[in-house]
C-alpha positions in Angstrom: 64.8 129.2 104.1 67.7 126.7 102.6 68.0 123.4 103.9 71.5 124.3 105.1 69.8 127.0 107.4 67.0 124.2 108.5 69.7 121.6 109.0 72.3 123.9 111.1 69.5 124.9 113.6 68.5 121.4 114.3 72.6 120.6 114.7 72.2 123.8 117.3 69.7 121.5 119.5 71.2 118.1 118.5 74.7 118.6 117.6 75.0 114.7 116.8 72.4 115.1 114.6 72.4 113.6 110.9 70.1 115.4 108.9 68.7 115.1 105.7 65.9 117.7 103.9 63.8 117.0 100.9 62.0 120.5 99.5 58.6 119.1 98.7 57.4 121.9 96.6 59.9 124.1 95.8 59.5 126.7 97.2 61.7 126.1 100.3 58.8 126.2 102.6 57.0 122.7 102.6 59.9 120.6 103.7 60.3 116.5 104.7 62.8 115.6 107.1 64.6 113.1 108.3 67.0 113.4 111.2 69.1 110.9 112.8 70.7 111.4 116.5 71.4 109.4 119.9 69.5 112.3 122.2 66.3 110.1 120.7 67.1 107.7 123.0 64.2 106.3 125.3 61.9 109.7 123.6 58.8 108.7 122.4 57.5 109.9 118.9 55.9 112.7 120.0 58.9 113.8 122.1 61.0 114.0 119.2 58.6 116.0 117.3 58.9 118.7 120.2 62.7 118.3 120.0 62.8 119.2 116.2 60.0 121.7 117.0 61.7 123.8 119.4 64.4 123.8 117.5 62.6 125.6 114.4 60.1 127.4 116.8 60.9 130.5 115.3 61.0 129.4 111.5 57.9 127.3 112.0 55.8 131.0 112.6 57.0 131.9 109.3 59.2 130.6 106.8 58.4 126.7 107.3 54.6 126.4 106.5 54.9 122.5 106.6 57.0 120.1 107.8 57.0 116.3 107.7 59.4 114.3 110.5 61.5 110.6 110.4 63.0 110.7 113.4 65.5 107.7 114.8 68.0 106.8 117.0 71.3 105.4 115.2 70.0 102.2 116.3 66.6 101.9 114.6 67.9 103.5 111.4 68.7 99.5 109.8 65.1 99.3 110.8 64.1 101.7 109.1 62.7 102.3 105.6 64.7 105.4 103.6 
């Protein structure tokens, strides 16, 4: 699974969404992201996971064996480290 595939089903679910995907292995299944969108808003940490979850549900059973999540509103991104 490309990170173009990963990035336009999160955009599906959060079409705000800024994303960014880093292949931690390389083999385009262990993947770190960071996404960026205002439906974060008032969503605790957990909540976002589930967010970005159910947006992979389906590539999370198979092609996505890991994935790591940073997950922010716009406004805590200056807070944020990279």
């Amino acid at each position: 699974m490309t990170a173009d595939q990963i990035a336009a089903k999160i955009r599906e679910a959060l079409p705000d969404a800024e994303v960014a995907l880093e292949d931690l292995t390389g083999t385009k299944d262990h993947w770190k992201l960071r996404v960026i969108s205002t439906a974060f808003a008032g969503k605790s940490l957990m909540q976002r996971h589930r967010v970005i979850n159910a947006a992979l549900a389906d590539e999370l059973k198979g092609p996505i064996h890991a994935l790591t999540m940073d997950v922010f509103t716009p406004d805590e991104v200056g807070a944020a480290p990279p």
